[in-house]
Every structure is written in C-alpha cells, then in structure tokens.
C-alpha positions in Angstrom: -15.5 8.1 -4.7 -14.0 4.4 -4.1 -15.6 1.6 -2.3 -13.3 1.7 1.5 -10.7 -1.3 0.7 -11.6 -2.0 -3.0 -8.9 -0.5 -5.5 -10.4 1.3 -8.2 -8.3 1.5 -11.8 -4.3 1.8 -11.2 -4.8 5.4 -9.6 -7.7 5.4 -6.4 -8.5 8.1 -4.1 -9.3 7.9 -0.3 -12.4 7.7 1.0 -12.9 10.6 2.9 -15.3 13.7 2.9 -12.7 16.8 1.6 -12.9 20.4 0.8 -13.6 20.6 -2.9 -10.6 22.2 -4.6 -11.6 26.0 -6.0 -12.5 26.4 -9.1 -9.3 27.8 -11.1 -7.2 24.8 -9.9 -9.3 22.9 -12.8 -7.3 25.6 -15.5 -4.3 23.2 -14.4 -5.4 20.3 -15.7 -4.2 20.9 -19.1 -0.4 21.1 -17.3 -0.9 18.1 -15.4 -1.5 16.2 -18.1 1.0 17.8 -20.2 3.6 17.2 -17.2 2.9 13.6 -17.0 2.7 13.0 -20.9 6.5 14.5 -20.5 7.2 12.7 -17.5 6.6 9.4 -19.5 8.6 10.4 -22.7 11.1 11.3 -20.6 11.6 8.0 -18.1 10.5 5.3 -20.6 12.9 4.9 -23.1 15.2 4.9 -19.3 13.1 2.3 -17.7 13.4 -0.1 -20.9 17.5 0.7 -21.0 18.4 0.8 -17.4 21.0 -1.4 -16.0 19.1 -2.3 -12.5 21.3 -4.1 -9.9 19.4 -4.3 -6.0 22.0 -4.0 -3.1 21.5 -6.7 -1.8 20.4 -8.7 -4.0 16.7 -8.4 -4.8 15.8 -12.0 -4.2 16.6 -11.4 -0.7 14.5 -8.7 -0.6 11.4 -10.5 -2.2 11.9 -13.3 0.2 11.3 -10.7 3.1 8.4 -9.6 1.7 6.7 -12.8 0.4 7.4 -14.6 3.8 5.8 -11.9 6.4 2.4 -11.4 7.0 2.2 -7.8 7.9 2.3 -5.0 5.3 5.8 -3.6 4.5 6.2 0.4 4.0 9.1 1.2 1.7 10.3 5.2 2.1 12.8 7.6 0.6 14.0 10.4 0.3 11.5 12.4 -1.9 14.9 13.5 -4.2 15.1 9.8 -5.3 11.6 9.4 -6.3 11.9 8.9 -10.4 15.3 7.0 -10.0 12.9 4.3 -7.3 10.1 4.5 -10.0 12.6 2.9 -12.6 14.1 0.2 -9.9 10.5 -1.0 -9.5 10.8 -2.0 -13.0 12.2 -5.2 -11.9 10.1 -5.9 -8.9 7.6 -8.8 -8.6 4.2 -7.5 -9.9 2.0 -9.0 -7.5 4.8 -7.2 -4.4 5.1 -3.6 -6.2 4.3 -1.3 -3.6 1.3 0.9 -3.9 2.5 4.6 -4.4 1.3 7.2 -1.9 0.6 10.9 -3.2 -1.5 13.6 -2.3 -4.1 15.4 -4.3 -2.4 19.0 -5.1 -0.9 19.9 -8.3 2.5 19.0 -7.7 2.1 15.1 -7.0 -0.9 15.0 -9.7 1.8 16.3 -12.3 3.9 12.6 -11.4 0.7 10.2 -10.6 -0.6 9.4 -14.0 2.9 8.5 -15.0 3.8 6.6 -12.4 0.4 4.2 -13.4 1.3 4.4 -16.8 4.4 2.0 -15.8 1.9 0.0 -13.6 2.3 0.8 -10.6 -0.9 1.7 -8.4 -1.3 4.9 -6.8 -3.4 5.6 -4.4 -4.0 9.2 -3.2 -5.1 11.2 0.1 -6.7 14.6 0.6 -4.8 17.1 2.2 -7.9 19.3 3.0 -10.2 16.9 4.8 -11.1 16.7 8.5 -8.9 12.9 8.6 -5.7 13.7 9.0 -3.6 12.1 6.0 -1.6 9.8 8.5 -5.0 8.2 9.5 -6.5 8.2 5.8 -3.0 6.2 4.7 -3.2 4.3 8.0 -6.5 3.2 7.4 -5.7 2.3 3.9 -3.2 -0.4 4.7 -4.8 -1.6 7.6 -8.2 -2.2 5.0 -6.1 -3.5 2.0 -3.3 -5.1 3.7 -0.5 -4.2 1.0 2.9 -2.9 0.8 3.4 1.0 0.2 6.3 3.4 -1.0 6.6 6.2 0.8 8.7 9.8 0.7 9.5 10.7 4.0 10.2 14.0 3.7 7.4 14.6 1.7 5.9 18.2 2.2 9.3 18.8 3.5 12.1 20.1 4.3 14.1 17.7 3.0 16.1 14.9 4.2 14.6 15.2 7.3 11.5 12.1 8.3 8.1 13.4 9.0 6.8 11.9 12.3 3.7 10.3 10.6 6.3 7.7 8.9 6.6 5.9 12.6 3.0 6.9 13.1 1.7 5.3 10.6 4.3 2.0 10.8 3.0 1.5 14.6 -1.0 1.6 13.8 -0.1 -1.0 10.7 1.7 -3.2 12.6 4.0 -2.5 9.3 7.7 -3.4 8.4 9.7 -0.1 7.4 12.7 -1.0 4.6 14.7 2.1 3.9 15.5 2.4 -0.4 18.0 4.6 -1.5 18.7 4.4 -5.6 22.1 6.1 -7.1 22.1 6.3 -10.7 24.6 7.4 -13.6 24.7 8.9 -15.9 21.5 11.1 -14.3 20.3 14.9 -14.4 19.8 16.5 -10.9 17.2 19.4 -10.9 15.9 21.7 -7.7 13.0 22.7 -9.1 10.0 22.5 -8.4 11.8 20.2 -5.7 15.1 18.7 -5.8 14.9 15.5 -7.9 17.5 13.1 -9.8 16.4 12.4 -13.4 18.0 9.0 -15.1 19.1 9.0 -18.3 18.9 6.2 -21.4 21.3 3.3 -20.5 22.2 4.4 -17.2 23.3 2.2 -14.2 21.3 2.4 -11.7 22.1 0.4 -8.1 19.3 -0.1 -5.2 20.2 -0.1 -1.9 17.9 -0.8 1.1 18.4 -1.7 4.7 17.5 -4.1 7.3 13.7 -3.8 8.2 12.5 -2.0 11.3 9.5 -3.6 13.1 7.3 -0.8 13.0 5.1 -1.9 16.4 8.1 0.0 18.1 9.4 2.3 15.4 10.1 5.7 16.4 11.1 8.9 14.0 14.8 8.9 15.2 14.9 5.2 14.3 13.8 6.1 10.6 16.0 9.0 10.3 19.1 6.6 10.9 18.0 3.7 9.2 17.4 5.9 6.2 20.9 7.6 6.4 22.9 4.8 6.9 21.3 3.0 3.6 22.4 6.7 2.2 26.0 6.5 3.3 26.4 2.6 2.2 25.3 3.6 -1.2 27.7 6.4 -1.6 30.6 3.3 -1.4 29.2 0.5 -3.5 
C-alpha cells in the first residue's frame, strides 16, 4: 500500500484500511486486462490522429492553472470520459490532471489504459470505513495537484454527485467544467453510456469559467457544467 502523499508508479491506490475484495473477483483479471489491452488499440491510433482544438484556447487555460496556487478539480460528464482522455493529449505534462477511479471492475477495465497514455491515476476504495469523498479529499489536500473528475460517476447520469462541491470546499480547490464533442465518434450505452473517437477525428474542448470551490455548492456545479454543455453544442 502507498506511502500517504508519495505517488507510487503512474497508477497509486489510497491509503486506507478496505474490505479485501472476494475471492472470484480475481477470475476477472484476465478481462481487465484484456479490456484495457483493447482499450489502448482502440484509442491510440485516435490520440496520435486527432485534430484537438480547446475552446478557449488552451493557453488560456494553462495560464489559469500555472498562475493559482490552490489545486484545480476538472469534471465531466462520465459519457465524455475517452473523448477527455484524448484532449489531454495536448496538455502540459507537468499540469495533466491526476485521474480519479475507483477500485471495482468497471473503472479497473479503463485505468491501465488511461496510464499507458501517461496520465496518473490514482484510485479509492469503495468498501472502506473513509468515505471516498474524504479518501480523494485527503489526497489533494496531501499532494496538492490538479484532478479530473466524473461527476456523475456511480450515477445516474448527467446529474452532479454532492461530493464534487464537497470535496472542492475541504481543498480549497478551483472546479473548471470540460466538455469534449468529437466527430466522426461511436456512441455506446453499454456498460455505460460513452462516446468513442475515431482515427482522424475533430475533436473541440470546451470548458468554463472556474468556480472558487471555498463556496461551491452542487447546484453551482450542475449549471456550470451544463452551460459548458450547451456552448459546445454551437461552436
């Protein structure tokens, strides 16, 4: 288990005492493994092709989060979460955020993929007596570094989970909605409703004005979030 506040390797676990998971969930590993093996044979040859253009323009964006001193928390919708993992693509290394996930088998089938393009993921136990807001909380507050977050994860969709603003207000943390439209891209609904890009597609990231998360609330989120949505639906 890692050191509290010491990233270990691109994918790190919290630091918490959690239920051990039973003993058949381990016959999944071969899927998991095949899932993220697809995953990357799937997105790569998209991530080298993609036409990437940030709305505004990124170096606004980096500006914001070179020039603050608190942590920035960037969330989606979970249905945008492979078209955001190519836009990252042309994100300052040393800003990327660091990818939240839990550890069932759902978000273990994305995580080693999502490494694989560098990014670092770092992942929270659902069945532990700290609750995962506080395990994430205490993350950033320890490491002090940005985050990408879905904020319906765990669902339903489209609707922000009140940890988001929970989390934002005990890390003192900036919130910048993303939203990323894509074409051409595949849409699926299983397992849960995703957008897939394809080779050579066009792909346009929007975000929104930050939200000072001392005083963020859920509503706040929610509109913030769906506004970015309805700008990018125009541009």
């Amino acid at each position: 288990m890692e050191q509290p506040g010491r990233p270990s390797g691109r994918i790190s676990f919290a630091a918490v005492p959690f239920e051990e998971p039973p003993w058949y969930k381990m016959l999944l590993a071969p899927l998991v493994i095949a899932s993220n093996a697809l995953l990357v044979l799937w997105i790569y040859p998209c991530w080298r092709t993609a036409s990437i253009r940030w709305s505004p323009a990124l170096d606004n964006l980096t500006k914001i989060v070179r020039d603050t001193s608190r942590p920035i928390i960037f969330y989606s919708w979970h249905a945008y979460e492979p078209l955001v993992l190519c836009a990252l693509r042309d994100f300052p290394p040393e800003l990327q955020p660091t990818g939240i996930g839990h550890d069932g088998v759902l978000a273990r089938m994305l995580q080693r993929a999502t490494a694989w393009f560098g990014l670092r993921v770092w992942v929270y136990r659902r069945k532990s007596p700290v609750r995962p807001r506080q395990q994430i909380a205490e993350m950033i507050n320890e490491r002090r570094c940005n985050v990408g977050l879905f904020a319906d994860a765990g669902g339903p969709y489209g609707k922000v989970k009140p940890g988001l603003a929970e989390i934002a207000r005990a890390t003192e943390a900036w919130l910048v909605p993303v939203v990323v439209r894509g074409h051409p891209t595949l849409r699926f609904r299983w397992p849960r409703r995703s957008g897939f890009p394809l080779p050579f597609c066009k792909l346009v990231a929007h975000y929104g004005e930050p939200i000072d998360g001392r005083d963020a609330t859920v509503e706040r989120c929610q509109q913030a979030l769906e506004a970015t949505e309805a700008r990018s639906k125009h541009t």
